[in-house]
N, C-alpha and C positions, 0 to 999 in steps of 0.2 A: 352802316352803323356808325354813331359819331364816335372820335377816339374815346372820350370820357367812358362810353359804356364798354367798349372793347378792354379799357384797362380794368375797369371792376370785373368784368369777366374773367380776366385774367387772375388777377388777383386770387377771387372766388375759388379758380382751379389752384392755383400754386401753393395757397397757404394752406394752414390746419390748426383746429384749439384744443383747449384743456379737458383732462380727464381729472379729476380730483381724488380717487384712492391709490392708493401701493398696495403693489401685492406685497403680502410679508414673506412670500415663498423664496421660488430661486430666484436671484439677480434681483432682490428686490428694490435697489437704487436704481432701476432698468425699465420697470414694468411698473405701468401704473394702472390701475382700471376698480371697476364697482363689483360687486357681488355679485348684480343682476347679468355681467357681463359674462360672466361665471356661470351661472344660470342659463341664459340663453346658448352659449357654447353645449352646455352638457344636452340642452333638450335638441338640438341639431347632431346630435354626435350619435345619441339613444336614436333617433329618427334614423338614422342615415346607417347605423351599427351594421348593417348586412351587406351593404354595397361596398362593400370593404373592393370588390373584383371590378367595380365600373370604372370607366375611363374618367380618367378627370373633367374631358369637355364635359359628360354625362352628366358629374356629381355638380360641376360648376352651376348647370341650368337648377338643379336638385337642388342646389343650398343657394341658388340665388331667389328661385320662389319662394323659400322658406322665408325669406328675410323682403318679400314684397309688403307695401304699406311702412316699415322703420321710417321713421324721419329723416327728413334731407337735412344735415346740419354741416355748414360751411367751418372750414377750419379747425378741426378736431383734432388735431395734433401737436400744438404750438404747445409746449412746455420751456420756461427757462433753462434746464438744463434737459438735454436731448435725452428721451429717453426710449422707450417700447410703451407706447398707447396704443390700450387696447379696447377699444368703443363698440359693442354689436347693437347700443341703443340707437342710434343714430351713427348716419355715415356722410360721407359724401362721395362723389362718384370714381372717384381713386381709391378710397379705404374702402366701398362697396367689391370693387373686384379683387383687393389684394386680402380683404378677410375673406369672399366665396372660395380664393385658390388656397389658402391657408386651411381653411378648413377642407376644404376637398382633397389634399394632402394627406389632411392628420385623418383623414376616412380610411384612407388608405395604406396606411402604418400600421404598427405595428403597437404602438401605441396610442390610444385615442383618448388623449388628457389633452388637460389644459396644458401644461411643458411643453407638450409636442405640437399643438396650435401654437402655443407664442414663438419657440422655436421657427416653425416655419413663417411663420408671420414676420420677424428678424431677417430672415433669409432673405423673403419680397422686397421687403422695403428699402433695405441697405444695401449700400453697395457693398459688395463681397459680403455680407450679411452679418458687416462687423459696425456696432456704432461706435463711432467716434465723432461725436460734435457733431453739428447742424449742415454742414457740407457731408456728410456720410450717406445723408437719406435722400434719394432719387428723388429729388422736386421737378425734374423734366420727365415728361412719359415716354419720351424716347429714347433716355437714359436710361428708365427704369424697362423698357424693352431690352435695350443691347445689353443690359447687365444679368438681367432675368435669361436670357439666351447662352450667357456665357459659366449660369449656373447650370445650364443643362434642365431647367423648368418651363420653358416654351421655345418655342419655334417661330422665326420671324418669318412669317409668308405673305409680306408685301409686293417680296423681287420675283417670288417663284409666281404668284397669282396675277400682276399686272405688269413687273419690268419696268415700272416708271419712274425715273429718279425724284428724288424730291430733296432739294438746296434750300436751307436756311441756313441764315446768322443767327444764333442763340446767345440772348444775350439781357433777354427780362430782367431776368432779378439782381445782373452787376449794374444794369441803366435804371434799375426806381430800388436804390437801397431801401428809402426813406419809406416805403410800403412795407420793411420786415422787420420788425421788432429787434431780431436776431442782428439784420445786416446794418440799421440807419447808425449804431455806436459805433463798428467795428469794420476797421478798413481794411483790417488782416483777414474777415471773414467774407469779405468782400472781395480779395482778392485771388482767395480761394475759388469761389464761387465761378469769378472770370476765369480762371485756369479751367475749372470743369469745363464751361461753358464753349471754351476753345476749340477743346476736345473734342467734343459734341460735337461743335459745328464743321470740325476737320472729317467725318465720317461721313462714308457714303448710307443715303440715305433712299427709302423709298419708299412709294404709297400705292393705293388704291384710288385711281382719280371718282370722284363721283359721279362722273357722266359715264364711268364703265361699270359700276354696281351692278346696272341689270344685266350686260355682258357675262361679268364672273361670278352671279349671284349665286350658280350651282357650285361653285367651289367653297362657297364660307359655310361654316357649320353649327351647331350649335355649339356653343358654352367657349367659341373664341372671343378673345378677350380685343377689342379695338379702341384706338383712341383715333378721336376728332382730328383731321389736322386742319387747321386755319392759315387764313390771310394775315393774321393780325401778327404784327411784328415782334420779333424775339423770341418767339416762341413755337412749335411745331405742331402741340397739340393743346383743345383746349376743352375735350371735352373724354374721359371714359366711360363706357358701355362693355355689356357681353349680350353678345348673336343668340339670337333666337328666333326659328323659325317657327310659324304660323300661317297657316292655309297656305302651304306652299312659297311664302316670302319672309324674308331676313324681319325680324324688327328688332328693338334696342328694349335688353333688359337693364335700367339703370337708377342710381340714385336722380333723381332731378329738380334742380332746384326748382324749377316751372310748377313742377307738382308739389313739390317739398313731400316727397319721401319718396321709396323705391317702386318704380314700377315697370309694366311691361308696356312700350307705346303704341299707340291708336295705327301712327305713322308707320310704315315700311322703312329700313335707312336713306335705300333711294329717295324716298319723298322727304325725312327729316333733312338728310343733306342738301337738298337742291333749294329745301323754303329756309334756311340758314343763312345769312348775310354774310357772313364768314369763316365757315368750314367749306373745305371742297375735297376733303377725301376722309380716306382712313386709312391709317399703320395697323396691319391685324397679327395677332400675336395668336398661337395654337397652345392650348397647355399639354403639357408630355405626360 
């Protein structure tokens, strides 16, 4: 694939755009989002009211068919000052898994409001589920794995399912500032960002190669959360999904830009990965 398209790719996955309302509630310089967003939380929350007892993979698959057909919309997160955007009209394929765990979450609380979804939706998203500024928020998915692990919200079963290491330089979005709104003014933000990025890439890492899929295909389960990992430089991952089995084979329940909007695919992952020009495995993440 030529580089040009590899970087929109990139791009695609890394960024996110605007919500236009505030909530007036709690944190409201924090949260931004629409009525209807409001709306669609409470009719998945009434749906789902009973399963308060299922496993989170379980509710994950539950509240990721709920929300098949939404629009795929790239970039749904980008506000000038960093906030909590909260979009269930559209998603893209990072905000599709991190609203299915958020709300499969607040299923299983003790509270089942909007507070308690954005709450846990803050948790996902940020590191130590504190924002501060536009380096706060997991823009790497492998970051947003090792962090999400160390909240004690998944499980990284990469090393335990296939033991294969997996070495990158992380380093996107300090080498193309000029692609982030956020980063092209600010060299201080910039130099943040390479600090994270260090980090990143100083940790031991590991995948699921994709010529072993159908080897460990009995081990993946439904409603595990996977990211793509690629070829393409600087980056680890370039694509998120959650596992879903059908007729006895894994396939990919995801937002997609290919379809523009959520769906469940035709493909197996074996066979998505293998016809991919530049993914060759998966980082699979288990929710707790």
């Amino acid at each position: 694939m030529k580089t040009h398209v590899l970087t929109l790719l990139v791009l695609s996955f890394l960024l996110s755009c605007n919500s236009t309302s505030t909530n007036p509630g709690r944190d409201s310089e924090k949260i931004i989002y629409q009525p209807k967003d409001k709306e669609i939380l409470e009719q998945v929350l009434e749906l789902y009211a009973t399963d308060k007892e299922a496993t989170t993979s379980a509710l994950m698959i539950k509240v990721g068919s709920f929300f098949k057909g939404t629009p795929y919309v790239a970039h749904t997160l980008e506000t000038a000052k960093e906030q909590l955007i909260v979009n269930l009209r559209e998603m893209d394929c990072t905000t599709f898994a991190e609203n299915c765990l958020a709300i499969s979450r607040t299923i299983q609380s003790d509270s089942q409001t909007f507070e308690q979804f954005t709450s846990e939706l803050q948790n996902i998203r940020y590191r130590d589920g504190k924002i501060d500024g536009y380096p706060s928020r997991l823009h790497y998915f492998c970051d947003w794995i090792y962090n999400n692990v160390e909240k004690n919200l998944i499980r990284d079963m990469s090393e335990e399912i296939a033991q294969t290491p997996f070495s990158k330089e992380i380093n996107f979005m300090s080498t193309h500032p000029g692609s982030y709104r956020q980063l092209k003014d600010s060299i201080s933000l910039v130099d943040r960002i390479a600090i994270q990025e260090k980090e990143i890439s100083s940790r031991k890492m590991y995948f699921i190669p994709e010529t072993r899929i159908a080897e460990v295909e009995s081990k993946l389960m439904d409603g595990d959360i996977a990211g793509i990992t690629t070829e393409i430089e600087g980056i680890a991952i370039q694509h998120v999904i959650i596992l879903i089995r059908q007729k006895g084979h894994i396939h990919l329940m995801h937002a997609s830009s290919k379809s523009e909007k959520v769906v469940v695919s035709d493909l197996t992952l074996e066979e998505y990965l293998l016809n991919s020009k530049s993914a060759n495995g998966i980082m699979l993440a288990r929710p707790i």
